[in-house]
C-alpha positions as protocol buffer text, in pm:
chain_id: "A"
residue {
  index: 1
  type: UNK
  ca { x: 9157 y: 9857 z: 8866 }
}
residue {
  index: 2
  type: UNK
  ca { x: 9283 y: 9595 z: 9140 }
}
residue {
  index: 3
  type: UNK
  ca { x: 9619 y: 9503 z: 9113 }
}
residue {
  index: 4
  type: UNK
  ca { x: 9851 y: 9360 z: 9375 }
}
residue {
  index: 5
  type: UNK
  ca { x: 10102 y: 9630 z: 9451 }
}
residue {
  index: 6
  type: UNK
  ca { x: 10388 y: 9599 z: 9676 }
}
residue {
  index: 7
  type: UNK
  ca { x: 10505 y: 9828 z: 9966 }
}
residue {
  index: 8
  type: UNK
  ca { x: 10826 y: 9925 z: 10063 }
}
residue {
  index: 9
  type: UNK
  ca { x: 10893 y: 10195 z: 10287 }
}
residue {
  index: 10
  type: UNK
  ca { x: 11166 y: 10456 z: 10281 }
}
residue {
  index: 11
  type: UNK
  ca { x: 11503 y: 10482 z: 10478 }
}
residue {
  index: 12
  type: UNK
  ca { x: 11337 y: 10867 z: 10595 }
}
residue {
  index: 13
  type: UNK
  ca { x: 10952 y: 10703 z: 10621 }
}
residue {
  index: 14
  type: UNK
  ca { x: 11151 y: 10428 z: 10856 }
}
residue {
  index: 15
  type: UNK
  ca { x: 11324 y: 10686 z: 11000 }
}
residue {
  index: 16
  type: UNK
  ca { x: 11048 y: 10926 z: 11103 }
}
residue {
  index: 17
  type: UNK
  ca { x: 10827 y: 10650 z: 11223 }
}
residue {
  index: 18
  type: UNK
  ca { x: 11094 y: 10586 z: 11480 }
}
residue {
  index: 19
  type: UNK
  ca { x: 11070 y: 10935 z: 11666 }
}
residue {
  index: 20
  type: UNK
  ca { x: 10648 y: 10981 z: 11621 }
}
residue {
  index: 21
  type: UNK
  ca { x: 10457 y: 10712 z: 11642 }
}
residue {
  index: 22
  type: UNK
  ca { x: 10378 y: 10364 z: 11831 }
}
residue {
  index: 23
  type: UNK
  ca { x: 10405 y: 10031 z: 11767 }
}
residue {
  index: 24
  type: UNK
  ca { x: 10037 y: 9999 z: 11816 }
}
residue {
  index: 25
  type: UNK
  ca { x: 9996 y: 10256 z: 11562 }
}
residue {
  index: 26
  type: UNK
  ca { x: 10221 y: 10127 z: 11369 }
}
residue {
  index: 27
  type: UNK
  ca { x: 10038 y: 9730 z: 11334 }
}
residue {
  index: 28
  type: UNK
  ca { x: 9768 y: 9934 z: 11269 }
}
residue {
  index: 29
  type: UNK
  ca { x: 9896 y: 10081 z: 10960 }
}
residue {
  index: 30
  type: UNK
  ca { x: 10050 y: 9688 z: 10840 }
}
residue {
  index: 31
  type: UNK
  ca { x: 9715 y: 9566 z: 10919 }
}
residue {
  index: 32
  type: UNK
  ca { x: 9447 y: 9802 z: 10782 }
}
residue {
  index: 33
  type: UNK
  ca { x: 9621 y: 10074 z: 10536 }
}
residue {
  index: 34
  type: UNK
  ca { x: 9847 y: 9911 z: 10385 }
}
residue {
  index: 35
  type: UNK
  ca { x: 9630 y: 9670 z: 10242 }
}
residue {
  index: 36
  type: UNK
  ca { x: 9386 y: 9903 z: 10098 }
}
residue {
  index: 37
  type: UNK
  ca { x: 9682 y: 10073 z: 9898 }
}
residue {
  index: 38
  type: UNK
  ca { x: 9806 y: 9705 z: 9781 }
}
residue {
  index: 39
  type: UNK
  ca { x: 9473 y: 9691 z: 9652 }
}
residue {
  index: 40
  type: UNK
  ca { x: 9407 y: 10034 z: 9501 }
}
residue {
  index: 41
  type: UNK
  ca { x: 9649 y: 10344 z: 9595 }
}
residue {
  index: 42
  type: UNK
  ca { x: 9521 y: 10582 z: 9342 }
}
residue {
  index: 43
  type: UNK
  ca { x: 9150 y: 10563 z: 9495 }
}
residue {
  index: 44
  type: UNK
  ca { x: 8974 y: 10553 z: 9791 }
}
residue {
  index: 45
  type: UNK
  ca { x: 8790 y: 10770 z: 10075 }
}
residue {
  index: 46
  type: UNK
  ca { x: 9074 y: 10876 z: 10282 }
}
residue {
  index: 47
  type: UNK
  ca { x: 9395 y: 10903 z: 9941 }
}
residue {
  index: 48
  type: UNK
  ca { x: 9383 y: 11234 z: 9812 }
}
residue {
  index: 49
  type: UNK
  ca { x: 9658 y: 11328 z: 9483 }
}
residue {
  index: 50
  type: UNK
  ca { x: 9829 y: 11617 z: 9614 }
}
residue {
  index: 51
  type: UNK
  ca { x: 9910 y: 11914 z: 9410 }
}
residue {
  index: 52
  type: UNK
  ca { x: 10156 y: 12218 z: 9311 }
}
residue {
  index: 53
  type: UNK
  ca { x: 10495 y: 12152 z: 9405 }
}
residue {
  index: 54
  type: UNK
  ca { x: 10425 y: 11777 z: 9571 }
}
residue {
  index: 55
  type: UNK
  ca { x: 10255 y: 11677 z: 9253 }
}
residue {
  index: 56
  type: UNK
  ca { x: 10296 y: 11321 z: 9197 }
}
residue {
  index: 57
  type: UNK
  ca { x: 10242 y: 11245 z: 9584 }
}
residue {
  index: 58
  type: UNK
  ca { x: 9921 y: 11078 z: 9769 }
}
residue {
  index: 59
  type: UNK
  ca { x: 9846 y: 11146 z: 10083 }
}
residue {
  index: 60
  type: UNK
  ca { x: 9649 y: 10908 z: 10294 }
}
residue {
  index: 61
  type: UNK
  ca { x: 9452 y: 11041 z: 10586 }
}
residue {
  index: 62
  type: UNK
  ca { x: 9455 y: 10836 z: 10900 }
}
residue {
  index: 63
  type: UNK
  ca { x: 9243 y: 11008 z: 11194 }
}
residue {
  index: 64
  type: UNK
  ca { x: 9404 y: 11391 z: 11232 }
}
residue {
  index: 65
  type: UNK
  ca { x: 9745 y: 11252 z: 11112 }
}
residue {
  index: 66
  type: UNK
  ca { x: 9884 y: 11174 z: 10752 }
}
residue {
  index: 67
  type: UNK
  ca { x: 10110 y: 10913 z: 10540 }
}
residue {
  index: 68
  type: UNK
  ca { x: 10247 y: 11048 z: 10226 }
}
residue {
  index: 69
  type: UNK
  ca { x: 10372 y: 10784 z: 9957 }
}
residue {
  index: 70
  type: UNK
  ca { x: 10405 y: 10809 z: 9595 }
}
residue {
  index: 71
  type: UNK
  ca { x: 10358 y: 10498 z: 9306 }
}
residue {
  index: 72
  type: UNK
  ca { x: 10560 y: 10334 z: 9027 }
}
residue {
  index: 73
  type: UNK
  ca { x: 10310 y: 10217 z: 8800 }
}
residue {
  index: 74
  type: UNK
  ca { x: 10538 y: 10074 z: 8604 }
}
residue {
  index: 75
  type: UNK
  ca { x: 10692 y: 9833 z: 8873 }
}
residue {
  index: 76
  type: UNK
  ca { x: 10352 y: 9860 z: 9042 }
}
residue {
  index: 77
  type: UNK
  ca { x: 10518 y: 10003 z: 9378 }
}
residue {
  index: 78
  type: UNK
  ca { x: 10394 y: 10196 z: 9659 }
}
residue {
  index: 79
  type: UNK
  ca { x: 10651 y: 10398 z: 9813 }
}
residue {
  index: 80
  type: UNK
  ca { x: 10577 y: 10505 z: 10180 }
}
residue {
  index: 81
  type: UNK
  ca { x: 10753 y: 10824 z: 10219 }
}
residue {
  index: 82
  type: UNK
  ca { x: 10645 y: 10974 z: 10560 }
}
residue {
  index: 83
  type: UNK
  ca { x: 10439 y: 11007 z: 10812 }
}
residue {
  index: 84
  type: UNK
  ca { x: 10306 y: 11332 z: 10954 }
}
residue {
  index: 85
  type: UNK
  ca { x: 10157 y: 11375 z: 11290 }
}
residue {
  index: 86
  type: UNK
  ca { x: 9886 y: 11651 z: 11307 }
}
residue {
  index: 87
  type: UNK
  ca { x: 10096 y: 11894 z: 11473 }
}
residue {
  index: 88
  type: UNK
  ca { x: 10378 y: 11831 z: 11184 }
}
residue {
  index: 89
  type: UNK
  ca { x: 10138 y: 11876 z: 10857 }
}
residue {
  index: 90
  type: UNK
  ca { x: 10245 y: 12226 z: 10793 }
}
residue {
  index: 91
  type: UNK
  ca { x: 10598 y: 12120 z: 10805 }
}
residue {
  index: 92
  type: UNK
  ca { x: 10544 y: 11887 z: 10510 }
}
residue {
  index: 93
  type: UNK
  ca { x: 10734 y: 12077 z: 10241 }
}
């Protein structure tokens, strides 16, 4: 199930990112995540489906942190919707 899906990222995913993390680990993310979720967001080692109340979000795990995003299948869209340093995670709801 490879399809081509597009990324866009958030107003508070672009926000947050601003505060918390590095350019560095920022190209990183461009360069080797969001690939992988162009290719396949629903699968992969490090996407989990999250449940309960954030049903309908992934999470992706990167090292001890975590980006969140949810997908339209429909317009075959990856939504980035934030990104959670370790310390943050319990914060998350």
């Amino acid at each position: 199930m490879y399809y081509n899906f597009k990324i866009a990222e958030t107003a508070r995913f672009e926000k947050s990112i601003k505060k918390i993390i590095t350019g560095k680990e920022y190209q990183r993310i461009k360069q080797i995540v969001y690939p992988q979720l162009k290719r396949n967001p629903y699968f992969g080692p490090n996407i989990k489906k999250l449940k309960g109340e954030l049903e309908g979000i992934y999470r992706f795990r990167i090292g001890v942190n975590r980006l969140f995003y949810s997908i339209d299948k429909d317009k075959i869209i990856v939504f980035i919707l934030e990104y959670k340093k370790e310390k943050m995670l319990i914060r998350i709801k």
